[in-house]
C-alpha positions in Angstrom: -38.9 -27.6 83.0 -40.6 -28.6 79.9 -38.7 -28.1 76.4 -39.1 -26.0 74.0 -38.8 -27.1 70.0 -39.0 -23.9 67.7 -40.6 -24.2 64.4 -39.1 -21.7 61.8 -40.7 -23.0 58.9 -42.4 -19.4 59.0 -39.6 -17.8 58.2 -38.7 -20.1 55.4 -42.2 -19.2 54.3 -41.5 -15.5 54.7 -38.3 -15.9 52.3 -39.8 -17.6 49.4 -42.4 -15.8 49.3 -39.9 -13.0 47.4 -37.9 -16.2 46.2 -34.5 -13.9 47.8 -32.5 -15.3 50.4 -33.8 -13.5 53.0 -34.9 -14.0 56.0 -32.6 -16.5 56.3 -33.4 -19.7 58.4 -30.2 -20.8 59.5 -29.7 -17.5 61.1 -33.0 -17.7 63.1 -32.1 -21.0 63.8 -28.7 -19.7 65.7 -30.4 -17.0 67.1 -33.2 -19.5 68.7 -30.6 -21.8 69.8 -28.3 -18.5 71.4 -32.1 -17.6 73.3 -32.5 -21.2 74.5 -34.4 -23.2 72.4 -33.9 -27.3 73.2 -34.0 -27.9 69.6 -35.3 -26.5 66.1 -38.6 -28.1 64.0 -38.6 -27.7 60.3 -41.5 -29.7 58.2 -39.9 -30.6 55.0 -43.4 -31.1 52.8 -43.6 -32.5 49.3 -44.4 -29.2 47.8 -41.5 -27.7 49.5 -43.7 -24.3 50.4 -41.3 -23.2 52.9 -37.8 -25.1 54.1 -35.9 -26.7 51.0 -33.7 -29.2 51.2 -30.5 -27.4 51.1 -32.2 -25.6 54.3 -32.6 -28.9 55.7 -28.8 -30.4 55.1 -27.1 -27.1 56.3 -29.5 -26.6 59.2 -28.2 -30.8 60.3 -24.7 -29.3 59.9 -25.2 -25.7 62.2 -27.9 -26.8 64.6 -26.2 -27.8 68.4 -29.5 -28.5 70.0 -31.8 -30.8 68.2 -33.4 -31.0 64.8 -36.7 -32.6 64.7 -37.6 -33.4 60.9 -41.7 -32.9 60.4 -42.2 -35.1 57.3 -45.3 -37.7 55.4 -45.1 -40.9 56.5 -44.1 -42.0 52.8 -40.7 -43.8 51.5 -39.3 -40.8 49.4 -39.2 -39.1 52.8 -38.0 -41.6 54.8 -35.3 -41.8 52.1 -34.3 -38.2 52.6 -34.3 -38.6 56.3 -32.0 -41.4 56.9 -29.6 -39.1 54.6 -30.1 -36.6 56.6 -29.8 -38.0 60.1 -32.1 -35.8 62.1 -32.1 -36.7 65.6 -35.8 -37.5 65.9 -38.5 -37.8 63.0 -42.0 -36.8 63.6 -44.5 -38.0 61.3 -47.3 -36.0 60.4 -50.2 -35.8 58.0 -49.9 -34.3 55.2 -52.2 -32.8 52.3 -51.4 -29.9 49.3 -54.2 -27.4 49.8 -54.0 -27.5 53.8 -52.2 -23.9 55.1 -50.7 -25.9 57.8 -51.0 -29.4 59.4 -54.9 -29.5 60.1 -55.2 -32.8 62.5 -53.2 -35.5 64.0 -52.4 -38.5 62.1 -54.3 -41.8 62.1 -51.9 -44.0 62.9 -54.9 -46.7 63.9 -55.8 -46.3 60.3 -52.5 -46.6 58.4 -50.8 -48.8 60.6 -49.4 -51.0 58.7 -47.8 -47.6 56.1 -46.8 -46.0 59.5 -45.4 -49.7 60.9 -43.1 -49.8 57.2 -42.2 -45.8 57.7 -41.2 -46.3 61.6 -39.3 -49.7 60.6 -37.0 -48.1 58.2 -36.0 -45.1 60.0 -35.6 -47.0 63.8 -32.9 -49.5 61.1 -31.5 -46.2 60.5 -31.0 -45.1 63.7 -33.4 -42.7 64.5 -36.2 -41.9 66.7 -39.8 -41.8 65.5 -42.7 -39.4 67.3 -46.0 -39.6 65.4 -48.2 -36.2 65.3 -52.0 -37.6 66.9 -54.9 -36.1 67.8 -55.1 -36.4 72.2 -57.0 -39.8 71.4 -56.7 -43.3 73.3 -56.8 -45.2 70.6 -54.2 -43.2 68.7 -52.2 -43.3 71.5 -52.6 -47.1 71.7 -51.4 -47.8 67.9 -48.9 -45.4 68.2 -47.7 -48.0 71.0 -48.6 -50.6 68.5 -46.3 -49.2 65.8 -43.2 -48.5 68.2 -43.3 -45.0 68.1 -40.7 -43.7 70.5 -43.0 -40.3 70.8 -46.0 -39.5 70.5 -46.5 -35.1 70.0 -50.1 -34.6 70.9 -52.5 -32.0 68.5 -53.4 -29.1 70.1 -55.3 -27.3 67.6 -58.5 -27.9 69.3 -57.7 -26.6 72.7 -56.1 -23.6 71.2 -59.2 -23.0 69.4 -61.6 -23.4 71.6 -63.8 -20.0 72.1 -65.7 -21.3 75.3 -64.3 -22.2 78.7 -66.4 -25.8 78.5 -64.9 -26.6 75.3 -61.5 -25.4 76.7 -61.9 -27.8 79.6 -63.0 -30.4 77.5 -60.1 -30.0 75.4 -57.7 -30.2 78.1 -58.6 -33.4 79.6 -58.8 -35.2 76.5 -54.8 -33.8 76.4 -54.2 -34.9 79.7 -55.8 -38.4 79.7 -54.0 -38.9 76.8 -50.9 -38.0 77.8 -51.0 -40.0 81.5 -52.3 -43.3 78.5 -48.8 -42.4 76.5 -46.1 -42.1 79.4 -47.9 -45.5 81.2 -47.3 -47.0 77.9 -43.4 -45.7 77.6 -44.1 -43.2 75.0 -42.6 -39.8 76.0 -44.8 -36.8 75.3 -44.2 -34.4 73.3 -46.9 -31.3 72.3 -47.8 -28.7 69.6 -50.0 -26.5 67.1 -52.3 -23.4 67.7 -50.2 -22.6 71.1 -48.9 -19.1 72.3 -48.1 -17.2 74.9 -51.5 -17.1 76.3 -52.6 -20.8 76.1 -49.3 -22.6 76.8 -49.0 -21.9 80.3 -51.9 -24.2 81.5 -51.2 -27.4 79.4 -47.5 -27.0 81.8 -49.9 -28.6 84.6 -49.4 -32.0 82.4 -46.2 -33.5 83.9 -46.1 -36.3 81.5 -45.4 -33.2 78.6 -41.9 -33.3 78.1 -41.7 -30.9 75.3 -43.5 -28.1 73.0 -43.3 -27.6 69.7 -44.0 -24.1 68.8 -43.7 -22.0 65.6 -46.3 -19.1 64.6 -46.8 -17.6 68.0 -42.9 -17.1 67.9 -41.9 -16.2 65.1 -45.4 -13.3 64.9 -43.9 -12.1 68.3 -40.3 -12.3 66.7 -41.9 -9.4 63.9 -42.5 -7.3 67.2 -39.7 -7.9 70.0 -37.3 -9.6 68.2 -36.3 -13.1 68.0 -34.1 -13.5 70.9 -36.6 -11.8 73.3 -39.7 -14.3 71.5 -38.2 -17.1 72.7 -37.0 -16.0 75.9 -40.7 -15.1 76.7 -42.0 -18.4 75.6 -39.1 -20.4 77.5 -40.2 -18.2 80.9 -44.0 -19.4 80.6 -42.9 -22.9 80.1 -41.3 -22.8 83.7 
């Protein structure tokens, strides 16, 4: 059974956009673990939009599972992460006026940045998955830089509109995942999915684990956060 990473920045987002306390983070991130979660995914950006970094030191102290840090691939990050200690580091892309992550990161075209970045937290002890579009040749110099992961964009194949494009979309996931786990990268997945997508990229053995946050937390709004993830740990058996 595949694992599942829970994204809460959403409700980070949801408190500061009254600049209260509440909803509180921490406590979805206790009531995601309680429902089953494998591990909890905040994206600490530069403009700090949604988790802050008090969220992020007392969310290292609480969390029991595992707490995969989104961050730039810059050195005032890598700085805060090997502070930190998160138990795995994803880099991703990163840009100001974006509403969320938009596409993978070129790792083929800032290898030597993503090299320094990967360097410095694998010295620190700690794992490195870079965010990549399902791409060969992303998947090759994510190999190239040592990545220990590689989590695999899915924005496209949740997107698509027509079943060719759907198709499409899904091969380009699964080559690229069959490329990564030949290569000794594990496989990790994420963005755009929900309950009505996620079930057919589960027919990728190599996919150890999906990241998912939106679909969640919307469905937490309705159900509750307990049963949200419950539902979304069921399809991914």
């Amino acid at each position: 059974m595949a694992r599942l990473g829970v994204n809460i920045d959403h409700v980070a987002t949801l408190r500061q956009a009254r600049g209260g306390n509440d909803p509180d983070p921490l406590a979805a991130a206790v009531l995601a673990e309680l429902a089953g979660a494998d591990g909890l995914v905040v994206h600490l950006r530069e403009d700090r939009r949604h988790i802050q970094d008090r969220d992020l030191q007392l969310l290292r102290d609480i969390i029991r599972t595992k707490l995969d840090l989104e961050m730039a691939a810059d050195d005032a990050m890598a700085k805060i992460a090997l502070t930190v200690k998160p138990d795995l580091v994803t880099l991703v892309p990163e840009k100001r006026q974006e509403l969320t992550t938009e596409g993978g990161l070129d790792v083929a075209g800032q290898r030597e940045q993503i090299q320094k970045i990967i360097t410095l937290l694998h010295d620190g002890g700690i794992p490195v998955s870079v965010f990549v579009e399902p791409d060969l040749n992303q998947i090759r110099a994510a190999h190239k830089v040592s990545a220990d992961f590689v989590e695999l964009h899915t924005g496209r194949y949740a997107n698509a509109t027509r079943s060719k494009e759907a198709d499409a979309e899904f091969e380009a996931i699964t080559q690229s995942a069959k490329l990564a786990y030949k290569l000794g990268i594990g496989v990790n997945a994420g963005h755009g999915l929900n309950y009505r997508n996620v079930k057919r990229l589960t027919h990728i053995p190599e996919i150890v684990e999906y990241n998912i946050g939106h679909s969640i937390i919307a469905r937490a709004v309705l159900v509750g956060l307990e049963q949200a993830v419950k539902e979304m740990k069921a399809l991914l058996g």
